[in-house]
Backbone as CSV, one residue per row, in Angstrom:
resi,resn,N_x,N_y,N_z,CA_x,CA_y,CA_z,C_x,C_y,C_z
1,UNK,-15.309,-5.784,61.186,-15.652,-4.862,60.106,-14.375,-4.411,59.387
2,UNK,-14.460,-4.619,57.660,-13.429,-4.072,56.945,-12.638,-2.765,57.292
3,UNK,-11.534,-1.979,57.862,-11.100,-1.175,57.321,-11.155,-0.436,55.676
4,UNK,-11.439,0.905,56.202,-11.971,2.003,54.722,-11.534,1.628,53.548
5,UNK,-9.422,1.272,53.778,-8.894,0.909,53.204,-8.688,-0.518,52.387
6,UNK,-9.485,-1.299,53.107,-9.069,-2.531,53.017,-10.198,-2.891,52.028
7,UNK,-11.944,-2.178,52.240,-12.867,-2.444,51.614,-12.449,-1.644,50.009
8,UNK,-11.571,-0.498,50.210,-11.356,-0.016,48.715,-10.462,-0.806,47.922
9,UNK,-9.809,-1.970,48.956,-8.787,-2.503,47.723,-9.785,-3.861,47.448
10,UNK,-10.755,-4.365,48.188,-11.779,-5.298,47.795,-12.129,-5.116,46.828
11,UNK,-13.072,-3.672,46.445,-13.883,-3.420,45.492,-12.963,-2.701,43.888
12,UNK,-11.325,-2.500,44.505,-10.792,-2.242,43.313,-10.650,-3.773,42.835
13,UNK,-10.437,-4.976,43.669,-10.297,-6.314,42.848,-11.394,-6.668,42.016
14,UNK,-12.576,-6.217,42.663,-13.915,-6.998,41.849,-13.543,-6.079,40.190
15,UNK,-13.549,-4.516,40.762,-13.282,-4.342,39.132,-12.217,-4.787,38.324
16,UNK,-11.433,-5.157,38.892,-10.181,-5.788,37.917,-10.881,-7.093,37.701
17,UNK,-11.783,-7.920,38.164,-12.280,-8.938,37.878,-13.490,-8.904,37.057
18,UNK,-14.100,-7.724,37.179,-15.502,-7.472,36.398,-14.810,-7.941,34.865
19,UNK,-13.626,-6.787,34.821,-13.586,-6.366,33.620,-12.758,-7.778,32.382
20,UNK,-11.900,-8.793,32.821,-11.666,-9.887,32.929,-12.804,-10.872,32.360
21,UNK,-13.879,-10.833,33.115,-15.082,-11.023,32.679,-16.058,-10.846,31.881
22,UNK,-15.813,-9.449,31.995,-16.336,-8.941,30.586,-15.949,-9.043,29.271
23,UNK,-14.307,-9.362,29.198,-13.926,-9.442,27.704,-14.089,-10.868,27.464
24,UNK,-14.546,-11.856,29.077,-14.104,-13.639,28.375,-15.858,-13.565,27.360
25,UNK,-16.765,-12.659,28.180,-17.920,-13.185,27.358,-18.282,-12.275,26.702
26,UNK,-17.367,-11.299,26.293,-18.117,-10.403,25.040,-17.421,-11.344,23.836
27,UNK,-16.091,-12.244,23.937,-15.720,-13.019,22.491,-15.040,-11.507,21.821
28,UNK,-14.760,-12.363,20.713,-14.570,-11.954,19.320,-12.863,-11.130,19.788
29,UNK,-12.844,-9.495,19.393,-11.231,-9.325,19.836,-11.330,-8.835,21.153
30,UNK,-12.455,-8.832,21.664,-11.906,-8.520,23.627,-11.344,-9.393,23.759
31,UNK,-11.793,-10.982,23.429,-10.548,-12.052,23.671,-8.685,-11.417,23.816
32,UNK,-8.129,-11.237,22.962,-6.994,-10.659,22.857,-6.488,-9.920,24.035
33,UNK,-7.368,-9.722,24.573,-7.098,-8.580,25.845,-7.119,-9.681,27.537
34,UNK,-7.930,-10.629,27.132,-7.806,-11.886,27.970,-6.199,-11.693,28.847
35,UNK,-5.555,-12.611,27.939,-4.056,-12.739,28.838,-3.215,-11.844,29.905
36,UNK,-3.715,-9.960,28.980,-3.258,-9.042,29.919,-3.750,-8.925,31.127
37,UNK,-5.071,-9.143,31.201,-6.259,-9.061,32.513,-6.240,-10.213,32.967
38,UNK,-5.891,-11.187,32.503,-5.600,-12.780,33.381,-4.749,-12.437,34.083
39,UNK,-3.225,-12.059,33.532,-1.932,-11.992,34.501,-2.287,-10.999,35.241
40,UNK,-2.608,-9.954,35.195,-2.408,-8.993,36.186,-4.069,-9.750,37.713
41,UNK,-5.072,-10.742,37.380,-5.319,-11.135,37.758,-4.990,-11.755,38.877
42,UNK,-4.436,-12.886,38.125,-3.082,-13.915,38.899,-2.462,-13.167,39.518
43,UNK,-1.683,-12.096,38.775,-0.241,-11.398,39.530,-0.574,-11.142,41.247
44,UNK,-1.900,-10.056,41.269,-2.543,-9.446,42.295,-3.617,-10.515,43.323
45,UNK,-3.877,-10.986,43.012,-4.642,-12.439,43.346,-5.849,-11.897,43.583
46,UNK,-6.448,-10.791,42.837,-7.652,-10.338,42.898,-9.092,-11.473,42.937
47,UNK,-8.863,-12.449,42.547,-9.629,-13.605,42.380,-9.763,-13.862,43.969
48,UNK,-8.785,-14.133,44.844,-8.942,-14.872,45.960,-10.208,-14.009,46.960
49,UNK,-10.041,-12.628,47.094,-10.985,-11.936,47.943,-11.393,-10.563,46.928
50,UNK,-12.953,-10.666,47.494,-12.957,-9.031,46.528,-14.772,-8.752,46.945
51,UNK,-15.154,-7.347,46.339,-16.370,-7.160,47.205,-16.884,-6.622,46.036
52,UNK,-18.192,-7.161,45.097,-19.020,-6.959,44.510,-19.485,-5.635,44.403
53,UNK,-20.265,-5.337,43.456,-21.077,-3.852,43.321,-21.706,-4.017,44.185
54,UNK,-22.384,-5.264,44.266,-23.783,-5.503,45.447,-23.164,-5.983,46.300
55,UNK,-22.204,-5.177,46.904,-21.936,-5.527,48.743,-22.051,-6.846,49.012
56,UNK,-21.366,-7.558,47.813,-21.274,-9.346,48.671,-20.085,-9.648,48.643
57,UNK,-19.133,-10.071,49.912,-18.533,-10.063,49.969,-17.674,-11.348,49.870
58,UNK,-17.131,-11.611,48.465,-16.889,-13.365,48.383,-15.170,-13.691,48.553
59,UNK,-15.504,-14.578,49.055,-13.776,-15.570,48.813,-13.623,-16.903,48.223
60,UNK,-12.831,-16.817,47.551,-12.636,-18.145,46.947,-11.287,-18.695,47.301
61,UNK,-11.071,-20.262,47.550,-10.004,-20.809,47.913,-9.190,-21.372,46.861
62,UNK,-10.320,-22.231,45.488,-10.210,-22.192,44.716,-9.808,-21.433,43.373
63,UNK,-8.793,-21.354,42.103,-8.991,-20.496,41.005,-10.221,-21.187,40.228
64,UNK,-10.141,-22.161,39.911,-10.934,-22.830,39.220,-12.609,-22.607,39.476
65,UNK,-13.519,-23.009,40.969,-14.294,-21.758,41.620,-14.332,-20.510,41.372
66,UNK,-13.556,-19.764,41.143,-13.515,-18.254,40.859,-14.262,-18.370,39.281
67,UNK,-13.147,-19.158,37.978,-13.762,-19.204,36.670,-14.830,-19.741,36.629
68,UNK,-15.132,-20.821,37.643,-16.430,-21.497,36.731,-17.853,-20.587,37.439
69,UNK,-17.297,-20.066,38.664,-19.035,-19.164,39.680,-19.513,-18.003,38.634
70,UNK,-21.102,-17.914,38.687,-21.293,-16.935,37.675,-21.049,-15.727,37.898
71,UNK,-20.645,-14.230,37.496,-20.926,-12.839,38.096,-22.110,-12.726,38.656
72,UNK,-21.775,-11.833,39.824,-20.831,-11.198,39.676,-19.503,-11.890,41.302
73,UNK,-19.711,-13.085,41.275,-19.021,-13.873,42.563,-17.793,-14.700,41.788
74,UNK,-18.038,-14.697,40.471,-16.840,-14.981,39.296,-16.879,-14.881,37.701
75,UNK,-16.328,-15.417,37.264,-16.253,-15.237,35.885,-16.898,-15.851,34.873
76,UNK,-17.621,-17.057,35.808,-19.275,-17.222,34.499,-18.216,-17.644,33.334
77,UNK,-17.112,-18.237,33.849,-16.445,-19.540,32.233,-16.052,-20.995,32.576
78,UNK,-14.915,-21.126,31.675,-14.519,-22.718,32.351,-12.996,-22.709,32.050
79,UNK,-12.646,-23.225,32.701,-10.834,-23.836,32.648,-11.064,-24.054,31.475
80,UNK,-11.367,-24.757,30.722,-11.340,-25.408,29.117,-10.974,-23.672,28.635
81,UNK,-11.766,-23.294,28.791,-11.256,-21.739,27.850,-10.209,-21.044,28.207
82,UNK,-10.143,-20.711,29.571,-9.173,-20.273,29.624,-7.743,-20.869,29.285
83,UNK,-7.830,-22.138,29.558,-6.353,-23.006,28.942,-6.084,-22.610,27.279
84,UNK,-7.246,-22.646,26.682,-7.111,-22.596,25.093,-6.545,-20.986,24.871
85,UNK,-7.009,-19.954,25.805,-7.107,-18.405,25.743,-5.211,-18.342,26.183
86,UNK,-5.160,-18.720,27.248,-3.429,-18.555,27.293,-2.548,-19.035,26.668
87,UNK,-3.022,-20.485,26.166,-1.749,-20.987,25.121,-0.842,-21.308,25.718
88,UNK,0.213,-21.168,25.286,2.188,-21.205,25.117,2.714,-20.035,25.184
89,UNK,1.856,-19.055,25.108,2.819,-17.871,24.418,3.647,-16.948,25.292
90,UNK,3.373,-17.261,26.718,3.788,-16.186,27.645,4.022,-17.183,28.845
91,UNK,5.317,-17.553,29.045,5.834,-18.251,30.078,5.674,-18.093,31.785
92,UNK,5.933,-16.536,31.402,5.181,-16.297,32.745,3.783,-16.181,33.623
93,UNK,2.784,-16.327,32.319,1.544,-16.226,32.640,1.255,-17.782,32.976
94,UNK,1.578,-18.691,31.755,1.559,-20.084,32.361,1.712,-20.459,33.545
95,UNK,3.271,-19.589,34.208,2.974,-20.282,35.875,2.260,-19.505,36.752
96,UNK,2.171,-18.717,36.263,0.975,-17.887,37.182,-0.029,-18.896,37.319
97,UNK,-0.695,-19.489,35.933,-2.275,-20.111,35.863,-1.755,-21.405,36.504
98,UNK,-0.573,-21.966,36.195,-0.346,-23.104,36.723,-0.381,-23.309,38.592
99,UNK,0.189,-22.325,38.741,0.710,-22.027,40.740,-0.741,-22.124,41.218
100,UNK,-1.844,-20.702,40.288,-3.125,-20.981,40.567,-4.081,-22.221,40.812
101,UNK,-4.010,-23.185,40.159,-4.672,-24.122,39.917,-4.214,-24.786,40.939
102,UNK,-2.824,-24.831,41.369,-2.298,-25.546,42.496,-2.822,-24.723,44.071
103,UNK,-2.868,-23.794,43.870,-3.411,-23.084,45.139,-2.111,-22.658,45.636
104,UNK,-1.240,-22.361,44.705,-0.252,-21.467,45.422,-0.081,-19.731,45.725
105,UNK,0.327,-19.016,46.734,-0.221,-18.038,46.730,1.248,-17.294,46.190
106,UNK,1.144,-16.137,45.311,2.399,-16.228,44.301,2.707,-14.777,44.312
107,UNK,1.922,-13.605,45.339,2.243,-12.491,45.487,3.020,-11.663,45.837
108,UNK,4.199,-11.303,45.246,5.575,-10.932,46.250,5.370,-9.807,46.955
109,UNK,6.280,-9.739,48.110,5.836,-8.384,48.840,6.578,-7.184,48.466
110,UNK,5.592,-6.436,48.781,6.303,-5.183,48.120,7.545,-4.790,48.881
111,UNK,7.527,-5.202,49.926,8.698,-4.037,50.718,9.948,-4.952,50.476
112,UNK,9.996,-5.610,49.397,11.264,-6.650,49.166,11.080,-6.101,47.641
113,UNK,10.548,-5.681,46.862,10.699,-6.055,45.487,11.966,-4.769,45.249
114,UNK,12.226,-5.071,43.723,13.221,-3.707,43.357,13.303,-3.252,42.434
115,UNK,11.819,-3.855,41.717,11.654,-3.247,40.321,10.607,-2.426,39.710
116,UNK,10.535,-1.856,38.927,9.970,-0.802,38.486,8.532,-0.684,37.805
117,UNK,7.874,-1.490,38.465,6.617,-2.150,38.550,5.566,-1.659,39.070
118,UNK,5.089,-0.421,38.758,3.862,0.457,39.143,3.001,-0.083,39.219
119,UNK,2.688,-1.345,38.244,1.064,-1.958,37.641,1.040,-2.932,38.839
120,UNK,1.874,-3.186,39.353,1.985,-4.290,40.747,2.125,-3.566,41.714
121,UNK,2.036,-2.224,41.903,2.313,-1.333,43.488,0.655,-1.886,43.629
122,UNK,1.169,-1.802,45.331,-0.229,-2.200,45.929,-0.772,-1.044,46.171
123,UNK,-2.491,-0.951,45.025,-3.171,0.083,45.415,-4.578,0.154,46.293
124,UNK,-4.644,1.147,47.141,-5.781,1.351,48.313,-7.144,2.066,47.564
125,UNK,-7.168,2.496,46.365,-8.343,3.274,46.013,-8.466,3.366,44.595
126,UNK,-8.687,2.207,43.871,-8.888,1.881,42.574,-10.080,2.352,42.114
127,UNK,-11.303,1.707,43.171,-12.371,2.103,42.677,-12.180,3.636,42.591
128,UNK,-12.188,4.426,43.624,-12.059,6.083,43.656,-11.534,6.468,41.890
129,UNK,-10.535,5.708,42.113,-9.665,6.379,41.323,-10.360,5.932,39.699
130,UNK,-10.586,4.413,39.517,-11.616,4.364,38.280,-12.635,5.235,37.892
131,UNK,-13.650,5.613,38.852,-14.270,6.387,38.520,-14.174,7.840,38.095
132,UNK,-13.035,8.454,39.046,-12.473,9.501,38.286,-11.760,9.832,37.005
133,UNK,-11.353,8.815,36.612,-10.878,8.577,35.226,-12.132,8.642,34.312
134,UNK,-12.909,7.643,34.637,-14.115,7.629,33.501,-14.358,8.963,33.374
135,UNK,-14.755,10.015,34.367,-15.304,11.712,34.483,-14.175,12.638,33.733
136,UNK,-13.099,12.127,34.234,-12.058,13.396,33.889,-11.073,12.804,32.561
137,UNK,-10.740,12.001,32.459,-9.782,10.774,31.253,-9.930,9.584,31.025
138,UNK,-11.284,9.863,29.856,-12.680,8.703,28.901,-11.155,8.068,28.743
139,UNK,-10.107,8.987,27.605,-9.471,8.042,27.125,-9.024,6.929,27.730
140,UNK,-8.309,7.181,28.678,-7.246,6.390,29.513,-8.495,5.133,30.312
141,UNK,-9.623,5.753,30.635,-10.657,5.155,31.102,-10.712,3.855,30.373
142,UNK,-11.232,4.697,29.002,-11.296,3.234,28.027,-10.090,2.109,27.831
143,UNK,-8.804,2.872,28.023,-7.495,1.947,28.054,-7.705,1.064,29.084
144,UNK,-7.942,0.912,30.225,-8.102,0.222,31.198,-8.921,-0.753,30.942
145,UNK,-10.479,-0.709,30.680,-11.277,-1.678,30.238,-10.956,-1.951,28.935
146,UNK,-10.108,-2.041,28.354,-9.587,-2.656,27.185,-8.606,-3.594,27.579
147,UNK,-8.151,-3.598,28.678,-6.987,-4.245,29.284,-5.439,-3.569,28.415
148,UNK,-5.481,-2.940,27.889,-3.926,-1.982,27.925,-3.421,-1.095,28.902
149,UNK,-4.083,-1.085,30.092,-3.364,-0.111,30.990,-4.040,-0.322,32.328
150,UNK,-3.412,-0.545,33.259,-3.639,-1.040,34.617,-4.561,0.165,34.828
151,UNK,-5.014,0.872,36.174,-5.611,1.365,36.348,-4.915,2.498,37.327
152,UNK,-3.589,1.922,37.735,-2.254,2.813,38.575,-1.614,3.644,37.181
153,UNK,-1.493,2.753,36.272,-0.579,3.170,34.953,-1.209,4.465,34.434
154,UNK,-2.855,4.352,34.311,-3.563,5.351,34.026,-4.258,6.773,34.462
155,UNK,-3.782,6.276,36.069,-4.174,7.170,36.473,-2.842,8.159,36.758
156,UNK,-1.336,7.676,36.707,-0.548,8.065,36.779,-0.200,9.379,35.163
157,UNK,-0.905,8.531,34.553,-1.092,9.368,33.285,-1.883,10.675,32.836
158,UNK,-3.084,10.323,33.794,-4.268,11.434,33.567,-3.477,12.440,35.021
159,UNK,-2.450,11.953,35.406,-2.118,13.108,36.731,-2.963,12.699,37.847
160,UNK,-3.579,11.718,38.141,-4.596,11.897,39.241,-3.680,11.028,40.283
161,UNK,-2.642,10.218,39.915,-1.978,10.051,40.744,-0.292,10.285,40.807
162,UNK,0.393,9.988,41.888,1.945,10.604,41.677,2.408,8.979,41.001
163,UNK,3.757,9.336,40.500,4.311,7.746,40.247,5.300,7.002,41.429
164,UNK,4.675,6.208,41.559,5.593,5.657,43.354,6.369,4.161,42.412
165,UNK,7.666,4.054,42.878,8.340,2.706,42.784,8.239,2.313,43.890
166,UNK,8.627,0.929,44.022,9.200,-0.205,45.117,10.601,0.283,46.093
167,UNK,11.143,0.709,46.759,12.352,0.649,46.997,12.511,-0.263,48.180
168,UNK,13.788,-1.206,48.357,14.117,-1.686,49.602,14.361,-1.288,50.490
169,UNK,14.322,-1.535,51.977,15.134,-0.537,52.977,15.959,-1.418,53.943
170,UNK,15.703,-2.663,53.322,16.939,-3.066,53.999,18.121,-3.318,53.663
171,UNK,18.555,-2.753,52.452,19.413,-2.444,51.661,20.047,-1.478,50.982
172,UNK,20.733,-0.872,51.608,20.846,0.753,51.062,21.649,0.400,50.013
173,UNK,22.515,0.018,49.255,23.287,-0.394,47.821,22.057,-0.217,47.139
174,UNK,21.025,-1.399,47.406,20.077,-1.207,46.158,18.988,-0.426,46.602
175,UNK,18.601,0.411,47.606,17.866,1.925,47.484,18.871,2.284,46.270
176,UNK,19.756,2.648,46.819,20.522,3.553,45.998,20.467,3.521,44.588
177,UNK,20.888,2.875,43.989,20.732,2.225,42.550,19.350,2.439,42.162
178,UNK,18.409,1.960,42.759,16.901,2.215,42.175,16.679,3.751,42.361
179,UNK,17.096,4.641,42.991,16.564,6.109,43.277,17.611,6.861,42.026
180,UNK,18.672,6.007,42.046,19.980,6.807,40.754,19.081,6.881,39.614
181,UNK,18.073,5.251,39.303,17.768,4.882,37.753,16.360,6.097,37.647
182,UNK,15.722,6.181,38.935,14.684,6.939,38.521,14.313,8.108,39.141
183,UNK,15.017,8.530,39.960,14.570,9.521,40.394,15.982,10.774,39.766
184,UNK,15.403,11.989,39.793,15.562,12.952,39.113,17.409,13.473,39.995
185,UNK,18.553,13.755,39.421,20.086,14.160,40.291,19.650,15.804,41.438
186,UNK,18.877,16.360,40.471,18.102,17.261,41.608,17.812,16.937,42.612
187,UNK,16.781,16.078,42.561,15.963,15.536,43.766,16.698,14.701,44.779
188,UNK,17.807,13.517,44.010,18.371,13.108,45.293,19.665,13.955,45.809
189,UNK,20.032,14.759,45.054,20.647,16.078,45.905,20.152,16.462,47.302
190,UNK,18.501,16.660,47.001,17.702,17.356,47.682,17.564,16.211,48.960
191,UNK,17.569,15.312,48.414,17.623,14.388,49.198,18.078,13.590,50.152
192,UNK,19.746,13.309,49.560,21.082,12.861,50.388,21.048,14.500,51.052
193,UNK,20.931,15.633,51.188,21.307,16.764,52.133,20.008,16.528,53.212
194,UNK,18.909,16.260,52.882,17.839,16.103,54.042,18.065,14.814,54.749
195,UNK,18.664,13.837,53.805,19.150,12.398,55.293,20.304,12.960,55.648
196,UNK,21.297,13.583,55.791,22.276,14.237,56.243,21.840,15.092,57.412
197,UNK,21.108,15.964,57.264,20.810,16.796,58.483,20.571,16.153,59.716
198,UNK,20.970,17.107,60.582,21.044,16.319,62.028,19.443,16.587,62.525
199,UNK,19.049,15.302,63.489,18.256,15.142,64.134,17.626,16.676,65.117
């Protein structure tokens, strides 16, 4: 049986996948919004595992399976579109779709990364947190299903969540450097004196 946690980051993938879905077959300019909700797709590999509104719980080994199965177990399209929908235009999305198709798994881990990449922090309570947006911040709500704003980005916005970076720890040079660029000379004051104190 899923962990609490583990089923909330399931059902935050299906919505990052609903919504993906929703702009390939509404057409017209949801298209446009395609590429942002593809990559962050790819990025997160929300495609590979994820848990339906209706408690079904699917995996795919395949990307290609994922586009062509109908909703809500995939995206109800075809490779043909999506190839035409990404184009040339974004190098990095290309190898995303490309690694995909190969079945490569392309997710870096967080406790290595060192950049400032909120929309890629791994989150435990999307759904929670979607829905509270829709109730408390329509706007930001609507940013999300528009594909302009992750759903960490937005909720970091409406206040419902804190803003967390990546930091390394097996590297104190680059802790350091990443806590200089963003965190506040107050705070790591407050900070270098509390790792200082004795045990």
């Amino acid at each position: 049986m899923a962990s609490a946690g583990v089923s909330d980051q399931l059902r935050g993938n299906a919505l990052i996948n609903d919504t993906l879905g929703s702009a390939l077959r509404s057409g017209g300019n949801a298209l446009g919004t395609v590429p942002v909700l593809l990559k962050r797709v790819l990025t997160e590999e929300s495609w590979r595992e994820f848990v339906t509104k209706r408690d079904e719980h699917v995996q795919h080994d395949r990307f290609a399976d994922f586009v062509t199965t109908p909703p809500l177990k995939g995206l109800g399209a075809d490779m043909a579109l999506i190839d035409r929908i990404v184009g040339t235009g974004d190098p990095d999305l290309l190898r995303l779709l490309r690694d995909a198709k190969k079945g490569k798994r392309g997710r870096p881990r967080a406790e290595t990364q060192n950049i400032d990449d909120s929309s890629r922090f791994p989150q435990d309570h999307d759904a929670d947190d979607l829905e509270r947006l829709a109730r408390l911040a329509p706007e930001e709500y609507a940013a999300v299903q528009r594909g302009e704003k992750t759903i960490n980005a937005a909720a970091i916005s409406a206040g419902i969540r804190k803003r967390r970076i990546p930091v390394r720890l097996d590297d104190p040079e680059s802790a350091a450097e990443t806590l200089r660029k963003h965190m506040p000379r107050e705070a790591r004051l407050r900070l270098a004196e509390l790792l200082t104190k004795e045990d």
